[in-house]
C-alpha positions as CSV (number, residue, x, y, z in Angstrom):
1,X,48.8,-51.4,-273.8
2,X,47.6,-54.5,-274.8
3,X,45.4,-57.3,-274.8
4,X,45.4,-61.1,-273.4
5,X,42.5,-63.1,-274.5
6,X,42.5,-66.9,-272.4
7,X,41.4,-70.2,-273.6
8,X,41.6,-73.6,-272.5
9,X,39.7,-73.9,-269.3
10,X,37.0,-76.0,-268.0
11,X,36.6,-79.5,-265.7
12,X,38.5,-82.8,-266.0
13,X,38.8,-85.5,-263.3
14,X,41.4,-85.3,-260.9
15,X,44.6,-87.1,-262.5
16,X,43.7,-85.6,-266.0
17,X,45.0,-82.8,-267.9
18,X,44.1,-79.6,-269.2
19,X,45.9,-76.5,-271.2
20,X,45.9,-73.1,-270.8
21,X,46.3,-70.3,-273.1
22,X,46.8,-67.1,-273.8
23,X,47.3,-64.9,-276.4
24,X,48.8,-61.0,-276.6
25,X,47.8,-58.6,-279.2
26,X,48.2,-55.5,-279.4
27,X,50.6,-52.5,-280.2
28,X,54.2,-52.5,-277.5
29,X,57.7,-52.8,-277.7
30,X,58.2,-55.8,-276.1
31,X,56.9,-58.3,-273.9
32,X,59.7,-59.3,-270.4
33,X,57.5,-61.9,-269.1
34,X,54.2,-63.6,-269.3
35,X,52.5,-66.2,-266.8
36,X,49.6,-67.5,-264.9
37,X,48.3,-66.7,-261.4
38,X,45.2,-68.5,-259.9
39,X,42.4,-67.2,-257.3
40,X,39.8,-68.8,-255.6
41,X,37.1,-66.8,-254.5
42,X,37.6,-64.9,-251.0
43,X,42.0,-66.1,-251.2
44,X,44.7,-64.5,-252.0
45,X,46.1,-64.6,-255.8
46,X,49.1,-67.1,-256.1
47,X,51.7,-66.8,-259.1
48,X,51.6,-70.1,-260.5
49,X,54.1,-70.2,-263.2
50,X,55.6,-67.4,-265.4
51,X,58.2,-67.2,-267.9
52,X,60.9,-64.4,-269.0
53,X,61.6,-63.7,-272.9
54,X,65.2,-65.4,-271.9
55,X,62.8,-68.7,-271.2
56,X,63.2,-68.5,-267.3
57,X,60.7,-70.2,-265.7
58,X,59.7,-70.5,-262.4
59,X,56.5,-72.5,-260.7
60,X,54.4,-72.7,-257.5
61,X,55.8,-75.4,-255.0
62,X,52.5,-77.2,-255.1
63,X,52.5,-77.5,-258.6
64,X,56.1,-78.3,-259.6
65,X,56.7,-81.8,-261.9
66,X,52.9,-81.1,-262.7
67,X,52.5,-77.9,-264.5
68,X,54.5,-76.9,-267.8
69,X,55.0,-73.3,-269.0
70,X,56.4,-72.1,-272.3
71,X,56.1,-69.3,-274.6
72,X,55.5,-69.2,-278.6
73,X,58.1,-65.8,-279.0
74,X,56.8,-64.9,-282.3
75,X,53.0,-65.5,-281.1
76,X,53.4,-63.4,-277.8
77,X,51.1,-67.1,-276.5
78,X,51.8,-68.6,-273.5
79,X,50.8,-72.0,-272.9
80,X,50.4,-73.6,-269.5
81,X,50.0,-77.6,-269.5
82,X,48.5,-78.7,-266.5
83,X,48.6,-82.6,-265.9
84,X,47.6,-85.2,-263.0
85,X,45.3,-81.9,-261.7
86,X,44.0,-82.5,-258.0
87,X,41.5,-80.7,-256.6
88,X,43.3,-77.8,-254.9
89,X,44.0,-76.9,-258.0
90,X,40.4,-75.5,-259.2
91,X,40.4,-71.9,-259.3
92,X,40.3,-69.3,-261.7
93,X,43.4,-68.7,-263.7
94,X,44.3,-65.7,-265.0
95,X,47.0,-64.5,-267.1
96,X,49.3,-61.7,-267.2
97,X,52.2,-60.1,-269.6
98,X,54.8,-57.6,-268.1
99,X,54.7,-54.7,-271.1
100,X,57.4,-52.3,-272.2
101,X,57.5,-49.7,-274.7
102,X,59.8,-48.0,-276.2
103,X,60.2,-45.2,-273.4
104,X,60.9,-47.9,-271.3
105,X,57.6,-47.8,-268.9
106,X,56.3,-50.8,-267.7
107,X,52.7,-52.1,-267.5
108,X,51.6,-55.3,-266.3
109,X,48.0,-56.1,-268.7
110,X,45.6,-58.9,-267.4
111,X,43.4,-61.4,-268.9
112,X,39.7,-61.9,-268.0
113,X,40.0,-65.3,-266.6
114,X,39.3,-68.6,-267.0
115,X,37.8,-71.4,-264.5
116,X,39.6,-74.6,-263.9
117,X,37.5,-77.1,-261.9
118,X,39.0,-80.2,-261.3
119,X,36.6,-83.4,-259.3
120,X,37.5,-86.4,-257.6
């Protein structure tokens, strides 16, 4: 199993930007899939944006035209750019990678988190 270590959080001013990462180590076959969900405290976790090893992506309505993600292969890092960021988009991100090793069993590892606070 391995690890995800997140970067790149913080607060801007609604309208700015910010990027995300996160970075995989650790020993596994291979990596299907990698993304980012958000939580506020006391709501449900949303998938915001993830992103197969074939480069499928898929987004959150709310944050589609907004919110880039892509993948560094080689790097098992996932970047998410986040630009003209409103407010209902503070919460704490967290990131995720779908495992598989070479048995074939799956494991979904998580990231600690990292706060996105966006003010008007």
């Amino acid at each position: 199993q391995g690890q995800l270590v997140e970067s790149g959080g913080g607060l801007v001013e609604a309208g700015g930007s910010l990027e995300l990462h996160c970075a995989h180590s650790g020993s596994i076959y291979t990596i299907n899939a990698m993304g980012w969900y958000r939580q506020a405290r006391g709501k449900q976790r949303d998938l915001v944006a993830s992103i197969t090893k074939d480069n499928y992506t898929s987004y959150l309505d709310t944050v589609k035209g907004r919110f880039t993600i892509s993948w560094a292969n080689a790097k098992n890092t996932v970047t998410l750019q986040m630009n003209n960021l409103k407010n209902e988009d503070t919460d704490a991100y967290y990131c995720y990678a779908d495992e598989r090793d070479r048995e074939a069993r799956l494991n979904r590892c998580w990231g600690q988190g990292t706060q996105v606070n966006v003010s008007s």
